[in-house]
C-alpha positions in Angstrom: 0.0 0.0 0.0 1.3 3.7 -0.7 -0.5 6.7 1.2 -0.5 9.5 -1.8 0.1 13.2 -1.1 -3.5 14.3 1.1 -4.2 10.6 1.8 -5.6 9.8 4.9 -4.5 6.5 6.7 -7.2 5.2 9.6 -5.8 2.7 12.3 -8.2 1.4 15.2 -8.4 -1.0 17.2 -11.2 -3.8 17.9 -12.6 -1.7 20.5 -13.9 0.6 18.3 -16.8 -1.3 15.9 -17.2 -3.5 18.8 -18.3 -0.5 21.5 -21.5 -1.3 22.6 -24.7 0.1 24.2 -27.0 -0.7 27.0 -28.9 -3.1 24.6 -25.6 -5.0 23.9 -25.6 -3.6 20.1 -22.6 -3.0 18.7 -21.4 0.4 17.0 -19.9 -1.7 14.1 -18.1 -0.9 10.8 -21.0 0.9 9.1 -21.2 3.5 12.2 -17.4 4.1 12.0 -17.3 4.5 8.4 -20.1 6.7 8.5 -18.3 8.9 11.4 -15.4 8.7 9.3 -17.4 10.3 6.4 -18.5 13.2 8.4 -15.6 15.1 7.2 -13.4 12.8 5.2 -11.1 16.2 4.3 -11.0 16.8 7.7 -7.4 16.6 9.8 -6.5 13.7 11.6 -7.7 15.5 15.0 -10.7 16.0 13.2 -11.5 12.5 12.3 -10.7 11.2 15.5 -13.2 13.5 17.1 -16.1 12.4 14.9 -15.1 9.3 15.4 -14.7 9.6 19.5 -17.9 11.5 19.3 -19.9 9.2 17.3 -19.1 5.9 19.7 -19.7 8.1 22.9 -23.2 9.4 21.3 -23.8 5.7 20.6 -22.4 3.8 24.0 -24.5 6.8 26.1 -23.4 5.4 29.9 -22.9 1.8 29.6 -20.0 0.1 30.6 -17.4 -0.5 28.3 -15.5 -3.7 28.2 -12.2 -2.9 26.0 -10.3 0.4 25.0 -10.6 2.9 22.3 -7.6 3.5 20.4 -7.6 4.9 17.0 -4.9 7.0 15.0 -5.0 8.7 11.8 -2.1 10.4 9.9 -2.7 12.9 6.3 0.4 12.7 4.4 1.0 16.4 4.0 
């Protein structure tokens, strides 16, 4: 793989599609790629946000059971 000039590279780990709400439901792929979509031109803070905002809009206050990590990096 080769990040072009402006590309965006997206790392995370399994605690992210598998966050999950009172019900048990898991945020999933489809929720993080539509957080990710929010402002794909965005920078990397940016992204991360949506993404952080997204899962924490979607979790509300139940426990969580692994960690968030994500990271994304814009080749300038």
């Amino acid at each position: 793989m080769q990040l072009e000039k402006g590309g965006c590279l997206f790392l995370y780990t399994d605690g992210v599609p598998e966050a999950t709400d009172a019900g048990f439901e898991l945020f999933g792929l489809e929720r993080m790629l539509d957080a990710l979509n929010i402002n794909p031109d965005g920078e990397p803070t940016t992204i991360l946000a949506n993404v952080k905002q997204a899962t924490d809009e979607f979790v509300g206050d139940a426990s969580q059971f692994d960690d968030l990590t994500m990271l994304a990096i814009t080749l300038k």
